[in-house]
C-alpha positions as CSV (number, residue, x, y, z in Angstrom):
1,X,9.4,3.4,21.6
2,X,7.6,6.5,22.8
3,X,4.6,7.5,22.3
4,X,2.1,9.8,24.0
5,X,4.1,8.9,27.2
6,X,4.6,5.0,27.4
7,X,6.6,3.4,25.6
8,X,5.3,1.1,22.6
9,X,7.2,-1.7,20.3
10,X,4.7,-1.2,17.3
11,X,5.7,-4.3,15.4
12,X,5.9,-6.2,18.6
13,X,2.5,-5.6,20.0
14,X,0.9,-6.0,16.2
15,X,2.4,-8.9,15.6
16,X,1.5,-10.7,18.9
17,X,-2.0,-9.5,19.4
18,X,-3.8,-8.8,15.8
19,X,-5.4,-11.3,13.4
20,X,-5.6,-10.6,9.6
21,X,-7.2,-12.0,6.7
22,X,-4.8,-12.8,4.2
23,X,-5.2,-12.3,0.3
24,X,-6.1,-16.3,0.8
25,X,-8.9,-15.4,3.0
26,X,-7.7,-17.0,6.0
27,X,-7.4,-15.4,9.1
28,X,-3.6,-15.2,10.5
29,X,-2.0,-13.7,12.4
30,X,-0.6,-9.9,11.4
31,X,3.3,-10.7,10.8
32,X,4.1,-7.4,8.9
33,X,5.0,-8.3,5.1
34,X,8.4,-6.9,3.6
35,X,7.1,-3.7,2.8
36,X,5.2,-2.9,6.2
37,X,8.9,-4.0,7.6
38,X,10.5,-2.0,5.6
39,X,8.7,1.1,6.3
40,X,8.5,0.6,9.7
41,X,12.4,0.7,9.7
42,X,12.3,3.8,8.0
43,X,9.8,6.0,10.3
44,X,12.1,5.2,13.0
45,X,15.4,6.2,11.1
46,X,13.7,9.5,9.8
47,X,11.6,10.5,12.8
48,X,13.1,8.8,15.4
49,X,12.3,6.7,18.3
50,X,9.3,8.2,19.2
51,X,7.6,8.5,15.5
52,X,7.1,12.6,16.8
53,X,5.9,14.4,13.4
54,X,5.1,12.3,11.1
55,X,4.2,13.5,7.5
56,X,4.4,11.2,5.0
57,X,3.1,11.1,1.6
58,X,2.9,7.5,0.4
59,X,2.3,6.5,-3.2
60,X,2.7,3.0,-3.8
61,X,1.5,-0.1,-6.3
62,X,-2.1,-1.5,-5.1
63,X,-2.4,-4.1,-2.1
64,X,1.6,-3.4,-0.4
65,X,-0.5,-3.4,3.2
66,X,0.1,0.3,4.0
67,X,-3.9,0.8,4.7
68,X,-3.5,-2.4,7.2
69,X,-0.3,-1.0,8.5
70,X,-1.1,2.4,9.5
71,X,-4.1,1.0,11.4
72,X,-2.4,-1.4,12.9
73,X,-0.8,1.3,14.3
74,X,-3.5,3.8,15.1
75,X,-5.4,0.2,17.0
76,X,-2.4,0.0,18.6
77,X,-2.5,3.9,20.1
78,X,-6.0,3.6,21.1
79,X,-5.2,0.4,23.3
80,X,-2.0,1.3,25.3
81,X,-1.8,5.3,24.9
82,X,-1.7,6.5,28.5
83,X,-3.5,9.8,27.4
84,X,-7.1,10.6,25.1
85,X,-5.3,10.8,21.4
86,X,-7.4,10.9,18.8
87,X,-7.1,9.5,16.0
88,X,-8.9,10.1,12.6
89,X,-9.0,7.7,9.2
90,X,-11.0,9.2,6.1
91,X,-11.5,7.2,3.0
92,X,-12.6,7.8,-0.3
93,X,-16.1,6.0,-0.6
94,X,-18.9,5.0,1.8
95,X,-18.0,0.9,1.4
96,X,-14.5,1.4,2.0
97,X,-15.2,3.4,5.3
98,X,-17.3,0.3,6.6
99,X,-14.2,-1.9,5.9
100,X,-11.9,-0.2,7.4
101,X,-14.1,0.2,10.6
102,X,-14.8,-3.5,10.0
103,X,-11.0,-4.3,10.3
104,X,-10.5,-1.9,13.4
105,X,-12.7,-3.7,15.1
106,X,-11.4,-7.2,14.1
107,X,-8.0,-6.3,15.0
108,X,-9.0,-5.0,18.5
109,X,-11.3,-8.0,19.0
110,X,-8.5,-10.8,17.7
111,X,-6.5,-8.8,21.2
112,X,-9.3,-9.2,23.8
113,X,-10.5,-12.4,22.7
114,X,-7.3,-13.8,23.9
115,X,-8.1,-12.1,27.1
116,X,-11.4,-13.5,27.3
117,X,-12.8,-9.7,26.8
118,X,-15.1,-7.9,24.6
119,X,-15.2,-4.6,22.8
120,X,-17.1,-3.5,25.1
121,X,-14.7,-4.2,28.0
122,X,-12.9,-2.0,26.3
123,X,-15.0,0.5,24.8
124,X,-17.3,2.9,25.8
125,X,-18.1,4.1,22.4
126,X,-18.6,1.8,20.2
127,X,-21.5,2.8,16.7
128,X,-21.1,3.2,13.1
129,X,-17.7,5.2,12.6
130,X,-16.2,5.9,16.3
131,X,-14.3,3.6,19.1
132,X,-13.6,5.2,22.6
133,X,-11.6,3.7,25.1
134,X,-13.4,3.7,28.2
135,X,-10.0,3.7,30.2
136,X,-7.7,6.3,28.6
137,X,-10.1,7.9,26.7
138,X,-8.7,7.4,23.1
139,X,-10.6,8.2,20.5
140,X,-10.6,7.3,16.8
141,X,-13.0,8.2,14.2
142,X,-14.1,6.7,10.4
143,X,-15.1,8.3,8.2
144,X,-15.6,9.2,4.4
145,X,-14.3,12.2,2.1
146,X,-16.7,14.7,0.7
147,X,-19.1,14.3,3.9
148,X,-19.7,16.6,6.1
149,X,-18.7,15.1,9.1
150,X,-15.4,14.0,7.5
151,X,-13.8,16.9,9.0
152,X,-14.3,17.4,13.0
153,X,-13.8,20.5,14.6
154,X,-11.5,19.2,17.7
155,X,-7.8,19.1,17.5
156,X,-6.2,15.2,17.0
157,X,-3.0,13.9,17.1
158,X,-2.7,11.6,14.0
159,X,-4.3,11.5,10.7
160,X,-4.6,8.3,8.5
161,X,-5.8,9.4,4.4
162,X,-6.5,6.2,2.6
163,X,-6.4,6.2,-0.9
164,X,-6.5,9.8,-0.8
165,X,-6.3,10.5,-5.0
166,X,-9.5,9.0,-5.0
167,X,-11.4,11.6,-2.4
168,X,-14.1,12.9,-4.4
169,X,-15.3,16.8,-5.0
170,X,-18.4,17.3,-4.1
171,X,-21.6,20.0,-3.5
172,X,-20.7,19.7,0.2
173,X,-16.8,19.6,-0.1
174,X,-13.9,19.2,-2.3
175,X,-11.2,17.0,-2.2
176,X,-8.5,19.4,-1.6
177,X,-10.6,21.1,1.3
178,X,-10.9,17.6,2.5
179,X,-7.4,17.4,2.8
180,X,-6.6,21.5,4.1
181,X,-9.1,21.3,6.6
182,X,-7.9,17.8,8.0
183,X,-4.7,18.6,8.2
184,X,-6.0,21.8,10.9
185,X,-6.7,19.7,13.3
186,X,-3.0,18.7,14.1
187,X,-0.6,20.9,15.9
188,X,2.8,21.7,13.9
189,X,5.3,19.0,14.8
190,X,3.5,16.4,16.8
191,X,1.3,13.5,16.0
192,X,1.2,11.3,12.8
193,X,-0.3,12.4,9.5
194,X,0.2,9.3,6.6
195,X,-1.3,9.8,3.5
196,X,-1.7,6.4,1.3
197,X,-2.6,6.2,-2.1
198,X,-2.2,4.7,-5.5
199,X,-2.5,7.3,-8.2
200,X,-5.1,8.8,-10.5
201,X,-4.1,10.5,-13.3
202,X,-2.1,14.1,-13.7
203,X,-3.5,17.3,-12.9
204,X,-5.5,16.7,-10.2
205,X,-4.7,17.7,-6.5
206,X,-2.9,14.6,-5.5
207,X,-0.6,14.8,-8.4
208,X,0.0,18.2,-7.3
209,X,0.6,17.5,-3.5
210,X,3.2,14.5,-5.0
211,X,5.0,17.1,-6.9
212,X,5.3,19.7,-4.1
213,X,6.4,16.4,-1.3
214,X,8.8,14.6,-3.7
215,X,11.0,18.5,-4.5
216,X,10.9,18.8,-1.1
217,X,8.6,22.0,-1.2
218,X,5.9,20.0,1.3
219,X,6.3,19.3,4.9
220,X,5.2,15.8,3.7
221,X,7.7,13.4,2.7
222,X,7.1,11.6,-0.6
223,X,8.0,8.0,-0.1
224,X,7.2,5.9,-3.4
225,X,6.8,2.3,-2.9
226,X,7.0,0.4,-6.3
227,X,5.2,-2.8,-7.2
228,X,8.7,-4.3,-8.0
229,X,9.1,-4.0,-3.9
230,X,6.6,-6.8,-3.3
231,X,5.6,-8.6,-6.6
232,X,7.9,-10.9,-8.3
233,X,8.4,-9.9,-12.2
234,X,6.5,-13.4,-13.1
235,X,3.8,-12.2,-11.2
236,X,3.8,-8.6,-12.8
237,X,3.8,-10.4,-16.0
238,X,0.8,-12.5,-15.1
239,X,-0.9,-9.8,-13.8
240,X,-0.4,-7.3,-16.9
241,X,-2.3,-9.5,-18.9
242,X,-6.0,-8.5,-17.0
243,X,-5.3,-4.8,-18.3
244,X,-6.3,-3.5,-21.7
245,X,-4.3,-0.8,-21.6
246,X,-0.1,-0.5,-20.6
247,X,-1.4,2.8,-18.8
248,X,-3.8,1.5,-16.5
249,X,-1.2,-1.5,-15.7
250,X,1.3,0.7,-14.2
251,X,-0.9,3.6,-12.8
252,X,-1.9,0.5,-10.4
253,X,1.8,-1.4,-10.5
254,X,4.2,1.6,-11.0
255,X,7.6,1.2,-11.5
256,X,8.3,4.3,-10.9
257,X,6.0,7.5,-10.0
258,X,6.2,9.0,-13.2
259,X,4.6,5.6,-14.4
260,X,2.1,6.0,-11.4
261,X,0.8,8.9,-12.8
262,X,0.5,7.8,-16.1
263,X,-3.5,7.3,-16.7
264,X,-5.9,9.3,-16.3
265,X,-9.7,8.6,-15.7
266,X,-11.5,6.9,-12.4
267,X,-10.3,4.4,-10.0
268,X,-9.9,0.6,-11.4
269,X,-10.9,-1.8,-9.1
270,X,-8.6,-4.9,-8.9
271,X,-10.9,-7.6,-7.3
């Protein structure tokens, strides 16, 4: 597969070199579930071999893997890319950001401790939100919506939005300029740009980006990922029964997006 010049088998390299923690709590190793496998199928039917382009607008049931995925992926790039992409992940709260650096790290470590390496055999940079590759000079960032530094001012080659709906507005920035001014620091037609999310209510700006990807009116391709697509209906059943409301069940197990979008209100959290 190409990318940035070399050629890289995604699943391959994921599913020899990264550890995971399972919804179990034990540490495995990353063999890509149904859904990641599925999707993974599909980037390379759409965008071909090389994954050139990517825009895709992902809204899906809660815990389908696609945050694990896609940064599977961008670990991947900023190990074996043979030039200094940057990559950038933003999420939509201050604790989320740490866990998703967390897990960046923990995938790249599970790789060099088989090596008998360290992070910082790898890594020149290595603080609060950023990992640089002392050898290729790869670059990728953490951060959190409605921060300033959310937004850098170089250009980058891929993009990772996790749980975008949930980016909040705020005195320094809103959502949607979160998402505008992102989205500048990629050149037309190269790199990767995914944007995750389960839904939050109608009428805000996600809703609006969903409409504008799924008619086609978006450069962004809306691919919905139901919770039917990795749940079995007895475990949908069980699982409806820790909602009070029918809404709130499918705005975080849709059937179908218009079900997605149902609700309305702040984020539930499913611990």
């Amino acid at each position: 597969m190409q990318s940035f010049g070399i050629n890289i088998d995604y699943q391959k390299f994921i599913e020899k070199n990264f550890l995971i923690k399972n919804k179990e709590g034990k540490i495995v190793p990353f063999i890509l579930n149904k859904v990641q496998d599925e999707y993974l199928i599909d980037l390379y039917r759409y965008y071909g071999w090389e994954m050139r382009g990517v825009r895709d607008m992902v809204l899906k049931a809660r815990k389908e893997g696609f945050s694990a995925f896609i940064m599977g992926i961008f670990a991947t790039d900023l190990i074996l890319a043979d030039s200094p992409v940057a990559n950038v992940t933003i999420s939509d709260t201050k604790d989320e950001t740490r866990k998703l650096f967390k897990r960046a790290i923990f995938f790249i470590e599970s790789m060099l401790v088989k090596k008998n390496q360290t992070l910082n055999d790898l890594c020149e940079t290595v603080n609060v939100n950023e990992l640089r590759n002392k050898h290729n000079g790869a670059v990728w960032w953490i951060g959190t919506a409605g921060a300033k530094t959310a937004l850098r001012t170089e250009t980058v080659q891929n993009i990772h939005f996790s749980e975008g709906a949930h980016f909040p507005d705020t005195d320094i920035i809103t959502a949607r300029e979160t998402y505008e001014g992102a989205m500048q620091m990629v050149d037309q037609g190269i790199g990767k740009i995914f944007d995750e999310s389960t839904a939050r209510g109608w009428g805000n700006h996600y809703q609006e980006r969903w409409e504008l990807a799924s008619r086609g009116d978006s450069e962004f391709r809306g691919m919905f990922f139901g919770a039917e697509r990795i749940y079995s209906k007895e475990w949908l059943v069980q699982k409806r029964t820790q909602f009070t409301t029918e809404a709130m069940f499918k705005q975080e197990y849709p059937s179908t997006p218009e079900e997605a979008f149902m609700a309305s209100g702040s984020k539930f959290f499913d611990f």
